[in-house]
gemmi code that builds the backbone of each chain (N, CA, C; Angstrom):
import gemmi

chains = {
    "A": [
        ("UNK", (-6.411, -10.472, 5.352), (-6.980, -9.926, 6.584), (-6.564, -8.478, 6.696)),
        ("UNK", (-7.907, -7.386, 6.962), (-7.091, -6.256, 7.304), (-6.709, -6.107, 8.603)),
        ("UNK", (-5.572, -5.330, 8.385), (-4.840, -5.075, 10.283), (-5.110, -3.732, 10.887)),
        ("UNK", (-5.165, -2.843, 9.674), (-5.475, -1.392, 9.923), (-6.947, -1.149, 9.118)),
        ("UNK", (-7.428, -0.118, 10.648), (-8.758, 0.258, 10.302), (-8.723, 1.757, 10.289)),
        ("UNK", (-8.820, 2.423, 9.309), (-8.854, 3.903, 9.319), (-10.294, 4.886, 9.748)),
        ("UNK", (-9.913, 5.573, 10.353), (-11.368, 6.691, 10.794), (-10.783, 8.023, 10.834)),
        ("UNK", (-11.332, 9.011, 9.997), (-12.991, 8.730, 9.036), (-12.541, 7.934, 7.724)),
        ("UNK", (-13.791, 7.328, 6.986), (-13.076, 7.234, 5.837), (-12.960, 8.165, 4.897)),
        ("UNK", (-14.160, 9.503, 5.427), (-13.402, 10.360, 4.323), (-13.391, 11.466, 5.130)),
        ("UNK", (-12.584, 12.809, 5.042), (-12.957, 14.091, 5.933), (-12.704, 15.004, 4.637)),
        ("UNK", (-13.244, 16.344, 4.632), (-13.339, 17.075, 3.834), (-12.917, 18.635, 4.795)),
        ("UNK", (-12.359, 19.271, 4.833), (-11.935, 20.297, 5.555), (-11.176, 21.566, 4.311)),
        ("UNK", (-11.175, 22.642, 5.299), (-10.866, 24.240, 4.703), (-8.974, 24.310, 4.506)),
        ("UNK", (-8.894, 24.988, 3.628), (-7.218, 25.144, 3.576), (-7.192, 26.368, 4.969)),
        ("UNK", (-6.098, 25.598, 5.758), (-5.310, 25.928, 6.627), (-5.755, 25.415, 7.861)),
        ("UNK", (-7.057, 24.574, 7.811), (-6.972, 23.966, 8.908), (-6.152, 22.712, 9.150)),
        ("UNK", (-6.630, 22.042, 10.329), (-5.948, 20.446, 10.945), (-6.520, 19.527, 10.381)),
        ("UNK", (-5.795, 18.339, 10.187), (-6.519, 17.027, 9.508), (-6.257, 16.066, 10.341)),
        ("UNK", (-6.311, 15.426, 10.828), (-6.592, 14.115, 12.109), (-7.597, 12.908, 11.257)),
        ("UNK", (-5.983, 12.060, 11.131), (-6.816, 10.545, 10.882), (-6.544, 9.574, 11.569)),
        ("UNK", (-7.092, 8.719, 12.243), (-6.964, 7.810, 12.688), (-6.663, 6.368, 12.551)),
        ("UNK", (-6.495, 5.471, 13.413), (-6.136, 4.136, 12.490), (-6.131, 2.854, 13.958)),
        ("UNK", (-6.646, 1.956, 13.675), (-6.811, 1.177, 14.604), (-5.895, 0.156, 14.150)),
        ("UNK", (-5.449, -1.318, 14.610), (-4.758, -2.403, 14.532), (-5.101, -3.288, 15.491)),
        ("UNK", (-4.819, -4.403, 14.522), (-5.590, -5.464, 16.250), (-4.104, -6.472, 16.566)),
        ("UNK", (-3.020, -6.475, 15.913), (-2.223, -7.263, 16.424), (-0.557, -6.720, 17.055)),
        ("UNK", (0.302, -7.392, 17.490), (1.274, -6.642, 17.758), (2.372, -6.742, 17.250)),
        ("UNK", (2.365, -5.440, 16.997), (2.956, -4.374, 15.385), (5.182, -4.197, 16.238)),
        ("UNK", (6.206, -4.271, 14.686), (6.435, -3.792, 15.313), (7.288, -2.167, 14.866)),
        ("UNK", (6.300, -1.650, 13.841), (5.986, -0.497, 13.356), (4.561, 0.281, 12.968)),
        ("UNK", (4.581, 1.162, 12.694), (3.445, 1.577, 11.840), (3.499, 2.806, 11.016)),
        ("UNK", (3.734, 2.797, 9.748), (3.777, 3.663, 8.769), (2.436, 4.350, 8.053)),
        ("UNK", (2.745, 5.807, 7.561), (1.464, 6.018, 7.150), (1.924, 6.448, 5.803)),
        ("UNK", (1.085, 6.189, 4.629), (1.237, 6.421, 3.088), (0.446, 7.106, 2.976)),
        ("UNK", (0.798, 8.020, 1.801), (-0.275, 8.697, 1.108), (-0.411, 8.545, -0.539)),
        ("UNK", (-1.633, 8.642, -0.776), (-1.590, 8.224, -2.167), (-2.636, 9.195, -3.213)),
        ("UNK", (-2.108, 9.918, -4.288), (-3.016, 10.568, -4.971), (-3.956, 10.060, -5.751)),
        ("UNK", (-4.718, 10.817, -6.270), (-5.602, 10.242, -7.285), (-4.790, 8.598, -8.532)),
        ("UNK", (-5.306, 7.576, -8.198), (-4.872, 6.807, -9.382), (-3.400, 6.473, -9.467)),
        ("UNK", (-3.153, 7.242, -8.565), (-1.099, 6.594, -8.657), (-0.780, 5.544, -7.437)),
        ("UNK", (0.298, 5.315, -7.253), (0.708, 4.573, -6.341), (0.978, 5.036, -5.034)),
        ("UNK", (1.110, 4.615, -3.990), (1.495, 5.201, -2.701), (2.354, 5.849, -2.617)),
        ("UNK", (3.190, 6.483, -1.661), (4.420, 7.012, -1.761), (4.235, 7.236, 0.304)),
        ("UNK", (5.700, 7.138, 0.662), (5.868, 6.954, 2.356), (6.174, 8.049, 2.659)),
        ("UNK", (5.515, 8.233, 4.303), (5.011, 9.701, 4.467), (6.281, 9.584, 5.823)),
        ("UNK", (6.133, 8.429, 6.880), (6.240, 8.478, 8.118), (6.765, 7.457, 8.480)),
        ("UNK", (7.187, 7.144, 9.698), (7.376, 5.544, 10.090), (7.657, 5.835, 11.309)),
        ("UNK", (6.629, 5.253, 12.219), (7.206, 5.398, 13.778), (7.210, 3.894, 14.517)),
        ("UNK", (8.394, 3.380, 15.458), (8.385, 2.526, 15.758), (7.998, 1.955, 17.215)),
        ("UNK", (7.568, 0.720, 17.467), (6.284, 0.435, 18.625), (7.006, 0.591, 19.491)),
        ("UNK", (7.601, 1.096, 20.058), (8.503, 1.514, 21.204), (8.975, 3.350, 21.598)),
        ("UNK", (8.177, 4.099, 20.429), (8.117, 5.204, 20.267), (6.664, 5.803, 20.275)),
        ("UNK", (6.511, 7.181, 21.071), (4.657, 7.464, 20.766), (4.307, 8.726, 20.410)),
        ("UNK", (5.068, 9.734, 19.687), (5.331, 10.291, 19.095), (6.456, 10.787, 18.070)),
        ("UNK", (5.959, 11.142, 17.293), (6.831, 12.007, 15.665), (6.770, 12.665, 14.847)),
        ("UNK", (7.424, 13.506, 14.615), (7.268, 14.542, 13.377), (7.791, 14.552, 12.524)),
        ("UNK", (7.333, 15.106, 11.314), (8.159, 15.285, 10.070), (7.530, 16.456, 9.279)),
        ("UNK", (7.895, 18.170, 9.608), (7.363, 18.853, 8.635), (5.923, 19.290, 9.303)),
        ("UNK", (5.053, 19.277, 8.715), (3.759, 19.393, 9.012), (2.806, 18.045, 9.675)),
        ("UNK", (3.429, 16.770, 9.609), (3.079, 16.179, 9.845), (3.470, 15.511, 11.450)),
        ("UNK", (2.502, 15.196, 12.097), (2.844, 14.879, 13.620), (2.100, 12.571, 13.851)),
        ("UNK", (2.767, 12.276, 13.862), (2.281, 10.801, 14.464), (2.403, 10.689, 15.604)),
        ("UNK", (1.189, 9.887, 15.984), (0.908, 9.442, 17.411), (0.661, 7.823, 17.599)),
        ("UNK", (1.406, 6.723, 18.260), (1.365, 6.244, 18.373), (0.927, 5.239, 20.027)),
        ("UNK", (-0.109, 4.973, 20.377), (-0.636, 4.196, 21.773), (-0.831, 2.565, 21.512)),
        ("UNK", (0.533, 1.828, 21.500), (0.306, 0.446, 21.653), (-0.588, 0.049, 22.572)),
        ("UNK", (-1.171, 0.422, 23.964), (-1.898, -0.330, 24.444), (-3.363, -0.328, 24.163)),
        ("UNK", (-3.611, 0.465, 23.105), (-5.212, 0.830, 22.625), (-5.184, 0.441, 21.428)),
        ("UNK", (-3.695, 0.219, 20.663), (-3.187, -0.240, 19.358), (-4.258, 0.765, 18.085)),
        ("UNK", (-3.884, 1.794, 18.561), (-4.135, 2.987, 17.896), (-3.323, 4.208, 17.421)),
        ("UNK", (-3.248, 4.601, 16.029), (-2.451, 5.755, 15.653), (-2.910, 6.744, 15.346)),
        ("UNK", (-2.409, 8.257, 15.519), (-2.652, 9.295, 14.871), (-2.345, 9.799, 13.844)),
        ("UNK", (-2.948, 10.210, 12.692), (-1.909, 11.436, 11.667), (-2.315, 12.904, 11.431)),
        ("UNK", (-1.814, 13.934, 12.085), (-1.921, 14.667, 11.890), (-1.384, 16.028, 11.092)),
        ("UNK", (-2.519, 16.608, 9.997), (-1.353, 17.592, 9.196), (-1.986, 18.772, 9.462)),
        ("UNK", (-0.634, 19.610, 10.176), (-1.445, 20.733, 10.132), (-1.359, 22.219, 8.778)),
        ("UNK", (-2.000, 23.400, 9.169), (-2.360, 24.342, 8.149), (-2.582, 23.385, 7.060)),
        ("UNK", (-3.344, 22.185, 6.401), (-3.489, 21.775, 5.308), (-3.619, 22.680, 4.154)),
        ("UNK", (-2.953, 22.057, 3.087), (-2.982, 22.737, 2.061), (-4.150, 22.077, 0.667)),
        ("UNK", (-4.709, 22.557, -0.223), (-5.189, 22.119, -1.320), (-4.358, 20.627, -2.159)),
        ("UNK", (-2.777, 21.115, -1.888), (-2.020, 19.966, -2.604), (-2.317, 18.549, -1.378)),
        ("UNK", (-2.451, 18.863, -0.498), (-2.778, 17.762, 0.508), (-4.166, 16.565, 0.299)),
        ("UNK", (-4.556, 17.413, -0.640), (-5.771, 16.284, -1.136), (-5.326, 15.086, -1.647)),
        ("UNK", (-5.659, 13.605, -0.578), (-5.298, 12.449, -1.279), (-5.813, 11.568, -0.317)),
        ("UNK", (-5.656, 10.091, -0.459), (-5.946, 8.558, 0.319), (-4.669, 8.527, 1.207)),
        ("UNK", (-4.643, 8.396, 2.621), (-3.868, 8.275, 3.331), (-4.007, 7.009, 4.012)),
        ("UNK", (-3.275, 6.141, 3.862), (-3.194, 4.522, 4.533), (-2.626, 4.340, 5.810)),
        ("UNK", (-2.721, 4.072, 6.886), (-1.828, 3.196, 7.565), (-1.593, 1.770, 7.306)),
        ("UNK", (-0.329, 1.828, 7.785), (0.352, 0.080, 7.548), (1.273, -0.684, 8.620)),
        ("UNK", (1.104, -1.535, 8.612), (1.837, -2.111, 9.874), (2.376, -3.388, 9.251)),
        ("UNK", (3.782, -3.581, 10.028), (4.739, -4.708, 10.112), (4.658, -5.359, 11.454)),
        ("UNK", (3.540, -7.104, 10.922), (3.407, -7.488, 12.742), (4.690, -7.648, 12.894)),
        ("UNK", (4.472, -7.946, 14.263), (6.082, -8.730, 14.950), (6.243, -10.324, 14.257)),
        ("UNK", (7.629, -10.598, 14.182), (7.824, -12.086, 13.139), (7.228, -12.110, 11.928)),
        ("UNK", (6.355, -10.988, 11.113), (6.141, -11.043, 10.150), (6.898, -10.411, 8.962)),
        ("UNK", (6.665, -10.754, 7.585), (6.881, -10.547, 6.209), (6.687, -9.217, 5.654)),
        ("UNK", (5.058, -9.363, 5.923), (4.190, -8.775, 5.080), (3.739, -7.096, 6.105)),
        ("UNK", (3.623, -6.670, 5.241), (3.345, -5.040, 5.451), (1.817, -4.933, 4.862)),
        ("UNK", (0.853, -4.577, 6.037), (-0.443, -4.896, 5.736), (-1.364, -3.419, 5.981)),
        ("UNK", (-2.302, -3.165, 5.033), (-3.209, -2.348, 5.162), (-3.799, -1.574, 5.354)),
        ("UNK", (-4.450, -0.611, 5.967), (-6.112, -0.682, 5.949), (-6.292, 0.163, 4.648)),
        ("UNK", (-7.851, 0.471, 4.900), (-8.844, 0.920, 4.048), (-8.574, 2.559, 3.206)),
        ("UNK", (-8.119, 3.018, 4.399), (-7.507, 4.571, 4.260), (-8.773, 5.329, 3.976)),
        ("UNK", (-7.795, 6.853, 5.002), (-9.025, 8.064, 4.406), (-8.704, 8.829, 3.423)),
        ("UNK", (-9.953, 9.120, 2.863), (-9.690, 10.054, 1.907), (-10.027, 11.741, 2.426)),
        ("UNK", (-8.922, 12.194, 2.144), (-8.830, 13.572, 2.483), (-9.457, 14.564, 1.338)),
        ("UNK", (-10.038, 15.600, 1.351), (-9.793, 16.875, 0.783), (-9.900, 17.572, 1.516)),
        ("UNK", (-9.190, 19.213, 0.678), (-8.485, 20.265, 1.107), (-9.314, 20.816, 0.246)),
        ("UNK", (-9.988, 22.064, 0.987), (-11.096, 23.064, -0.495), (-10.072, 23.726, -0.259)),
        ("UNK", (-9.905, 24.737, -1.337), (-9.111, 26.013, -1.032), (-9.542, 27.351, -0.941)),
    ],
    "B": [
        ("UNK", (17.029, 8.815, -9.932), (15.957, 8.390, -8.441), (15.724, 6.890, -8.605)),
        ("UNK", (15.282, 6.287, -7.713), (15.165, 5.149, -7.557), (13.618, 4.614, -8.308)),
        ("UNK", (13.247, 3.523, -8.409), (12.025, 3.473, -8.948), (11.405, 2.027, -9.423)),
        ("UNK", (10.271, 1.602, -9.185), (9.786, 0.488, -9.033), (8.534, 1.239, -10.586)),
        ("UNK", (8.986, -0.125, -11.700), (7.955, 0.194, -12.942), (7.343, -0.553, -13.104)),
        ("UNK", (6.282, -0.517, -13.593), (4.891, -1.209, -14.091), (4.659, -1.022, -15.309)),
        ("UNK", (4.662, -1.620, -16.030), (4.768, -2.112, -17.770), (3.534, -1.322, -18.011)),
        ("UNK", (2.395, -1.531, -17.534), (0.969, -1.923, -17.897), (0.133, -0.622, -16.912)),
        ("UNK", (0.286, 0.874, -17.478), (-0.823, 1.439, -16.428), (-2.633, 1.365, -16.899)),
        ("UNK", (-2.593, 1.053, -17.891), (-4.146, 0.560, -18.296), (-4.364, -0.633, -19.056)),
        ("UNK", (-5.146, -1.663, -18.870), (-5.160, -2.069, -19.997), (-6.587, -2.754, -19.628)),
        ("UNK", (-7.584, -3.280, -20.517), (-8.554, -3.921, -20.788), (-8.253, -5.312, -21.474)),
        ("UNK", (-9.091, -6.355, -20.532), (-8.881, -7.347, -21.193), (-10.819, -8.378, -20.831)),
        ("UNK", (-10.295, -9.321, -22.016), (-12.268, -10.160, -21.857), (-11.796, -11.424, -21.128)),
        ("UNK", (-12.773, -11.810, -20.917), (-13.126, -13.070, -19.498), (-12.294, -13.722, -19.844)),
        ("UNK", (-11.612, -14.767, -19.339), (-10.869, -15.917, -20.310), (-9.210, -16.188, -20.436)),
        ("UNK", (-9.066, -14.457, -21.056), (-7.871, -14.620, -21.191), (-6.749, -14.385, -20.218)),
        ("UNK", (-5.699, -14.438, -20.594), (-4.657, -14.752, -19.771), (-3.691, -13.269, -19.713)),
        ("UNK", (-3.343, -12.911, -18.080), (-3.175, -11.738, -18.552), (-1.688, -11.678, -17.679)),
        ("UNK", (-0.544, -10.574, -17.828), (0.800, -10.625, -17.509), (0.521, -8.955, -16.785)),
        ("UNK", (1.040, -8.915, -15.280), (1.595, -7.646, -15.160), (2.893, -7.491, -14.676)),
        ("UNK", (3.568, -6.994, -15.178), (4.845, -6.851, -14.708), (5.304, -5.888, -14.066)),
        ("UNK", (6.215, -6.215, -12.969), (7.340, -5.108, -11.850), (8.559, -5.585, -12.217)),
        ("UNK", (8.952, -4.147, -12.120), (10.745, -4.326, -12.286), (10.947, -3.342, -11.141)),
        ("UNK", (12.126, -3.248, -10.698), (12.443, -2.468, -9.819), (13.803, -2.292, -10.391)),
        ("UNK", (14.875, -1.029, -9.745), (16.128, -1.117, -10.040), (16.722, -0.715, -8.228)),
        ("UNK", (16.416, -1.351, -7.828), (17.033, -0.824, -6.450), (17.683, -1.704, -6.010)),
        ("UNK", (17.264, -3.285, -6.580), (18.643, -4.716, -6.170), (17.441, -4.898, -4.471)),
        ("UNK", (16.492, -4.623, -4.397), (15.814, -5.039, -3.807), (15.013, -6.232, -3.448)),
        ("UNK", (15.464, -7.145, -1.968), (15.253, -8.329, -1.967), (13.594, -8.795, -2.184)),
        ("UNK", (12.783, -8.230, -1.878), (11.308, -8.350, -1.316), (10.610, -7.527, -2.115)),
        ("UNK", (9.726, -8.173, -2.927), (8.749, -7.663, -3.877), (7.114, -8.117, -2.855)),
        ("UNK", (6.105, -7.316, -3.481), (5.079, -7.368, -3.433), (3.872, -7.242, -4.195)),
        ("UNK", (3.140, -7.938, -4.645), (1.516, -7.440, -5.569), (0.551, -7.238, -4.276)),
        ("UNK", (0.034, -6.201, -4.807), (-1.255, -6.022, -4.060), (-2.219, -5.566, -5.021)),
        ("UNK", (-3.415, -5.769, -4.702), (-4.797, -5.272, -5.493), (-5.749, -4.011, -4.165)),
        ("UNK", (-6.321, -3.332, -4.798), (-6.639, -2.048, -4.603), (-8.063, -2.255, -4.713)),
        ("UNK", (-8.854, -2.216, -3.977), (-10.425, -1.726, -4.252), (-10.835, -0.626, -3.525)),
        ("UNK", (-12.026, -0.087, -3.524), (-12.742, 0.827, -2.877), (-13.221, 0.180, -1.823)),
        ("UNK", (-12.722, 0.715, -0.675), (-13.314, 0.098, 0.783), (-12.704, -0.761, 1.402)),
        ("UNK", (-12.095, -1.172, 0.356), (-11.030, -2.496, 1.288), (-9.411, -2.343, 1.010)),
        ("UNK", (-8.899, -1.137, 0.575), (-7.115, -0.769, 0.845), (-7.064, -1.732, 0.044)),
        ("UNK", (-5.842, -2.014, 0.424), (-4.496, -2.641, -0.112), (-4.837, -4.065, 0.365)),
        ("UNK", (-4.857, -5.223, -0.507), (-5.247, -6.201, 0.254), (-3.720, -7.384, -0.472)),
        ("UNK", (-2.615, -7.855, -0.054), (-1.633, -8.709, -0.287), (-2.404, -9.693, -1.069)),
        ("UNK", (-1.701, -10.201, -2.713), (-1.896, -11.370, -3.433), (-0.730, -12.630, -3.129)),
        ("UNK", (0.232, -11.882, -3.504), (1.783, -12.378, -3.024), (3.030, -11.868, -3.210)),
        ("UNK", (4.057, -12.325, -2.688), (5.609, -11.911, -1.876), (6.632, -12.824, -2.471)),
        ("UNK", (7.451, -11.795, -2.299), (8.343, -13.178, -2.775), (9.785, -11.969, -2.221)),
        ("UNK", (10.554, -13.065, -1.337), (11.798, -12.367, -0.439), (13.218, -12.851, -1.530)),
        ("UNK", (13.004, -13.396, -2.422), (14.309, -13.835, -3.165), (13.890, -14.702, -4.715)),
        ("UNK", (14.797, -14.766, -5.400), (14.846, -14.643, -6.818), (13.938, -16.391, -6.714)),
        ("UNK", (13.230, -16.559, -7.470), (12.293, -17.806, -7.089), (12.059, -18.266, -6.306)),
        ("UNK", (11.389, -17.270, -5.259), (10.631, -17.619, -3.955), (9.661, -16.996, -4.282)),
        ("UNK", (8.384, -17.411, -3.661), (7.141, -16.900, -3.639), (6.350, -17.132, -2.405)),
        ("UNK", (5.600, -16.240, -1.500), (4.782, -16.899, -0.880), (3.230, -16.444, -0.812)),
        ("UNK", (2.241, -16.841, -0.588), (0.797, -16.543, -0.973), (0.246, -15.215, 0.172)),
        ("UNK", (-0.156, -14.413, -0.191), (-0.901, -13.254, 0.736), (-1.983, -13.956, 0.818)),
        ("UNK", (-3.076, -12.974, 1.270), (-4.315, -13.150, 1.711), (-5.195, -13.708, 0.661)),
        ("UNK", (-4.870, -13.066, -0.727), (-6.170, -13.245, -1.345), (-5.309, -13.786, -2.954)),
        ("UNK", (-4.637, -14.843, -2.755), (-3.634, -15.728, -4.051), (-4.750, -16.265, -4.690)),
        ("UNK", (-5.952, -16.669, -4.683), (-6.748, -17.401, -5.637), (-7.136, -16.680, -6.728)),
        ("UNK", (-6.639, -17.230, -7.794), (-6.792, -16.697, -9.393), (-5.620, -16.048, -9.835)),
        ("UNK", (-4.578, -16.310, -9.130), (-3.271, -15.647, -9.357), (-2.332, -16.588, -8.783)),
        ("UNK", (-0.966, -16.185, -10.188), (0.316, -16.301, -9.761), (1.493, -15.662, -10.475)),
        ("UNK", (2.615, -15.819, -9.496), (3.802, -15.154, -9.998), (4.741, -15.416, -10.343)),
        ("UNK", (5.572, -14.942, -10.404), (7.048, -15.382, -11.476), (7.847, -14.680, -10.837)),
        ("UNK", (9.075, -15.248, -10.477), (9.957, -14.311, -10.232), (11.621, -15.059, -10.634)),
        ("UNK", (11.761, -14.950, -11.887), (12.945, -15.120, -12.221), (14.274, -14.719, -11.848)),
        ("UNK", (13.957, -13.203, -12.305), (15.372, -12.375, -11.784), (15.048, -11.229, -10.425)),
        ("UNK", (16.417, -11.060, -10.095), (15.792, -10.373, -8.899), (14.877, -8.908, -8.928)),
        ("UNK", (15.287, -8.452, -10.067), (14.296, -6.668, -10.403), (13.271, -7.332, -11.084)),
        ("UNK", (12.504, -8.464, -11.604), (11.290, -8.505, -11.928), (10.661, -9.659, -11.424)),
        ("UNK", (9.454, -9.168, -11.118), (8.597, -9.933, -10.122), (6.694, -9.702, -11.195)),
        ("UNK", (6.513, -10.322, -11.570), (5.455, -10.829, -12.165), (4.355, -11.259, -11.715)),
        ("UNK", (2.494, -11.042, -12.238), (1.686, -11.387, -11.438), (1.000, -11.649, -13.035)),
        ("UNK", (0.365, -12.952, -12.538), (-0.148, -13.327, -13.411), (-1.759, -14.009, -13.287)),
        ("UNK", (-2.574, -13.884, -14.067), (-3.794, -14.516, -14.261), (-4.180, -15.172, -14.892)),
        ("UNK", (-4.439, -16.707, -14.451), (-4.552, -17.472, -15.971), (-5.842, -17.399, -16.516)),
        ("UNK", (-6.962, -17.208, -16.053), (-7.635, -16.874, -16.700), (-9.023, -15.697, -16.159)),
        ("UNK", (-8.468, -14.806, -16.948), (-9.117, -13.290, -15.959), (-10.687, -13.443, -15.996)),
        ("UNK", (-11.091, -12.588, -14.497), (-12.581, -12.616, -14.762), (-13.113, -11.104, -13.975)),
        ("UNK", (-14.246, -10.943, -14.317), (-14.499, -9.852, -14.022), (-14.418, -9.215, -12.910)),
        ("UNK", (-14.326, -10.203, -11.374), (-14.516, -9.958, -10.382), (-12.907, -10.160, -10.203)),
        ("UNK", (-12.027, -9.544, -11.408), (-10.513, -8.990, -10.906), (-10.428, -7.919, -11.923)),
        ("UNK", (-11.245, -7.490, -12.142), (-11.089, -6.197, -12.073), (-10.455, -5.245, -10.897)),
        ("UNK", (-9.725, -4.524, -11.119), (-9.424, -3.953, -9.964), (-7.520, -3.211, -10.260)),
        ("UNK", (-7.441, -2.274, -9.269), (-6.093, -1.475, -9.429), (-4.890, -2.625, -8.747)),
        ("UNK", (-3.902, -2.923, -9.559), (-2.893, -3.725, -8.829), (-1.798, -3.072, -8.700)),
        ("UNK", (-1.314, -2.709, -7.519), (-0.347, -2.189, -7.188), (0.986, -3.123, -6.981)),
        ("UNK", (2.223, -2.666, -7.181), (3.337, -3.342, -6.877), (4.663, -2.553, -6.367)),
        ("UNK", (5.275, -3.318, -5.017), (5.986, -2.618, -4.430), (7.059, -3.734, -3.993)),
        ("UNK", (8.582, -2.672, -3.783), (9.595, -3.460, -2.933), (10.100, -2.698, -1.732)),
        ("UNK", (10.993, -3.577, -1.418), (11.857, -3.125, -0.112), (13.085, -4.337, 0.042)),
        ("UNK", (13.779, -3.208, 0.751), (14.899, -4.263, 1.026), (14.805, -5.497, 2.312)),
        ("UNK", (15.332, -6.164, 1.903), (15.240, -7.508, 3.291), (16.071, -6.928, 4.854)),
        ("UNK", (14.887, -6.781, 5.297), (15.275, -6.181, 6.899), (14.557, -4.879, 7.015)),
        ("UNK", (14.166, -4.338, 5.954), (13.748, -2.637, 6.064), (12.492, -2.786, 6.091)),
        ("UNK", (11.975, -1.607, 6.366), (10.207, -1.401, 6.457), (9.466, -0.699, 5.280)),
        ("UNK", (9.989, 0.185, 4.589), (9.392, 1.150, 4.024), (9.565, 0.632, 2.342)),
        ("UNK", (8.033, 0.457, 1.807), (7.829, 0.060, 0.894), (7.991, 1.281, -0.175)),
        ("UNK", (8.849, 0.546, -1.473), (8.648, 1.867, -2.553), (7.294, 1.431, -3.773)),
        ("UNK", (6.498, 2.005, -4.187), (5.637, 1.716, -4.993), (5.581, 2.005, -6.165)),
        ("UNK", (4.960, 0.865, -7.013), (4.940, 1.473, -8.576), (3.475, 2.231, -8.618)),
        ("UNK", (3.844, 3.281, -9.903), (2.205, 3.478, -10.084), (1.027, 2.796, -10.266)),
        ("UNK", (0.946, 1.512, -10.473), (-0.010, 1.044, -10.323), (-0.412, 0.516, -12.118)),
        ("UNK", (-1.196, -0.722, -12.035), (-2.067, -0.915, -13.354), (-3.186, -0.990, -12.956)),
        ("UNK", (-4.209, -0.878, -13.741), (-5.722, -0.806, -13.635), (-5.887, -1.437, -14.366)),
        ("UNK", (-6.898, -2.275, -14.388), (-7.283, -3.971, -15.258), (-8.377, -3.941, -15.325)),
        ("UNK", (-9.240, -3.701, -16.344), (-10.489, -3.855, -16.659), (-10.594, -5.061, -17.262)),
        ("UNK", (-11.659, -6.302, -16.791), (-12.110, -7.337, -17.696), (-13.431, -7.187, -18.087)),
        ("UNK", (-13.781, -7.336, -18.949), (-14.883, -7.246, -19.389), (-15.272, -8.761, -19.694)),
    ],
}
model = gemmi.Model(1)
for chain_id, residues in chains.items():
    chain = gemmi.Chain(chain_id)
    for i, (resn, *xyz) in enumerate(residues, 1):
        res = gemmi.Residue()
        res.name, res.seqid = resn, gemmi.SeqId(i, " ")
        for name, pos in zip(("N", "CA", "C"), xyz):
            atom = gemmi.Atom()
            atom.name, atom.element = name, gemmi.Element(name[0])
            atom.pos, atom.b_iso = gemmi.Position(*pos), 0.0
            res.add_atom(atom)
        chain.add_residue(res)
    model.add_chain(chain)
structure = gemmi.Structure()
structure.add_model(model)
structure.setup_entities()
């Protein structure tokens, strides 16, 4: 089952602008992390904000988190060309195991 | 650095046969994961396993299983591959209690 729904699935934007992705969830989380992943490799962890928190930063990157709409933000700003990649959200329900999903957007950065 | 490996970043195989991918990790990490990768549908869980011969089934376990002998290798297996597993399998751990998954690069499995 997916838990995370990403929007857009893809955005294409200019080096140095903002990138804003979104991410929906339908159950109750009690994190939500966002990955990024390049061409053909494996993921690698960007973020982690927890459901009791509704904002965070790290660097260029800003998360937004609204449990009652069970919706997240990721935002990077001045994007760079190296920023081109699949960005996932993922969530850990509450009482659960498993670290689940979505679809992810795919970003590019022209330069 | 720490690091979760994957034996297998390409390989091709025909209908039928029987195919092995392997994760090792060196981090002494309790909680392994397989996942498979398509276009449009993320990361979708095959199966888990929280301790050295435990296993439990994700979402989409049919046509697969795993092995997990020792605690750094965790195994996914197909007994008999078909085309409609084709697809990128990713494999990741974490420690028991933590959130943040480390990932291997990934194998890509072509059946023909």
């Amino acid at each position: 089952s997916q838990q995370g729904e990403e929007d857009p699935q893809a955005l294409s934007i200019q080096e140095g602008e903002n990138a804003t992705m979104n991410c929906s969830y339908k159950t109750s989380i009690n994190n939500l992390q966002w990955y990024r992943q390049n061409s053909g490799r494996g993921l690698v962890h960007l973020i982690l904000i927890r459901s009791n928190e509704r904002e965070k930063h790290s660097g260029r990157l800003r998360v937004t988190l609204d449990t009652s709409k069970k919706s997240s933000s990721l935002l990077i700003t001045a994007s760079r060309a190296a920023d081109t990649a699949s960005y996932f959200c993922a969530t850990d329900e509450t009482g659960g195991f498993k670290t689940i999903f979505g679809a992810g957007t795919r970003l590019f950065v022209k330069a | 650095d720490v690091k979760v490996t994957q034996s297998s970043r390409y390989l091709v195989k025909r209908t039928g046969e029987k195919v092995f991918l392997e994760c090792v990790q060196d981090m002494d990490h309790e909680n392994m994961f397989w996942y498979r990768q398509d276009p449009g549908l993320g990361l979708r869980l095959i199966y888990f396993s929280y301790d050295v011969k435990m296993k439990e089934k994700g979402d989409i376990p049919e046509g697969y299983s795993v092995s997990r002998e020792k605690k750094e290798r965790f195994s996914l297996i197909l007994e008999s591959a078909s085309t409609n597993q084709t697809s990128m399998y990713l494999c990741a751990s974490v420690s028991a209690g933590a959130n943040v998954l480390t990932f291997g690069a990934g194998s890509r499995l072509t059946v023909l």
